[in-house]
N, C-alpha and C positions, 0 to 999 in steps of 0.2 A: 024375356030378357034373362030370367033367371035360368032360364033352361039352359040359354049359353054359357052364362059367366061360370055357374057355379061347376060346370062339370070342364070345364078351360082353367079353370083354380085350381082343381083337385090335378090336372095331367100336369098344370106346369110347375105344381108342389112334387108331384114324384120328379119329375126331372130334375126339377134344383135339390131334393134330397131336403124339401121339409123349406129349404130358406124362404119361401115364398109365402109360407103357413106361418099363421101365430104361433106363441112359444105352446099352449096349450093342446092342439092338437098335433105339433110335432112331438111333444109328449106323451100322446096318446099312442100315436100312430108308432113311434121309435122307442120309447123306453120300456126295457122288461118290465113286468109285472112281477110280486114275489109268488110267488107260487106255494100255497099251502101245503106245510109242513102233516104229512102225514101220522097216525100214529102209531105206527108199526115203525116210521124214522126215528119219533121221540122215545119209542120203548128203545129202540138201538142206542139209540145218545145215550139215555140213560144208564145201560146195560156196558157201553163203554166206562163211561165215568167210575161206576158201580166199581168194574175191572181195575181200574188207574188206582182209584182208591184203597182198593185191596192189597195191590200191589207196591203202594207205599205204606200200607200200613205195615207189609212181610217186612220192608225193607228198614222202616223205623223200629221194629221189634228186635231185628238183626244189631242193627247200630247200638241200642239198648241195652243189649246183651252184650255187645262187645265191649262197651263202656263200661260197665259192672264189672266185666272181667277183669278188665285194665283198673279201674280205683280200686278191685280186690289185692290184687298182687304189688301194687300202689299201697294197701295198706301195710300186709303184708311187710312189703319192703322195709318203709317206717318201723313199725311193729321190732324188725329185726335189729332196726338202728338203736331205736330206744334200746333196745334190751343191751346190745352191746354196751352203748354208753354208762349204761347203768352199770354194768360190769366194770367195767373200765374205773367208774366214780366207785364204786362198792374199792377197787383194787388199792386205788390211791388213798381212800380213805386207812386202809389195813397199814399203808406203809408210814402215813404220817401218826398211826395209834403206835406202832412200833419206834419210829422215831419218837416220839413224845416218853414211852416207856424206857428208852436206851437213855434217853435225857436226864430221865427222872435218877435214872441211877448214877449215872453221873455226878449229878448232883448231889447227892446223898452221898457217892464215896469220898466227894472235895470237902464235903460239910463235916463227916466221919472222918478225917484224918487232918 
């Protein structure tokens, strides 16, 4: 009996595409397998990544550089400002010592006569 059924199972699981079959060997029968990763593929992976990484590191060293450049000229800039300002505060101080000294005499000629 089992000579019948079981090879009348297997023909009429191909026909319906497995519906006829448990979930277990429609699994079998239909679901890929993973396929072992070689390692001549994982030296590639690797040898990518490896690559990516280099090429962000170019790219982070670039940005780096360009960032320095810019808070250089950034400082620079400041640098310039200070100095003027100080000039500027150096200028007004000269003219309130000169007013202070035109004062003084002032004073001294209203006092003197």
């Amino acid at each position: 009996a089992l000579i019948f059924v079981i090879p009348f199972w297997i023909l009429a699981g191909l026909l319906t595409a497995g519906w006829l079959w448990p979930p277990q060997v429609r699994e079998f029968m239909f679901v890929q397998k993973e396929t072992a990763i070689s390692r001549a593929d994982v030296e590639k992976q690797k040898l990518e990544q490896l690559k990516k990484i280099q090429t962000d590191i170019r790219t982070l060293k670039l940005d780096l550089k360009k960032e320095m450049e810019h808070d250089r000229s950034e400082m620079q800039r400041m640098r310039n400002e200070v100095e003027a300002i100080q000039n500027e505060v150096m200028s007004d101080l000269q003219q309130v010592r000169e007013l202070m000294t035109t004062l003084l005499d002032i004073g001294r000629q209203r006092a003197g006569n």
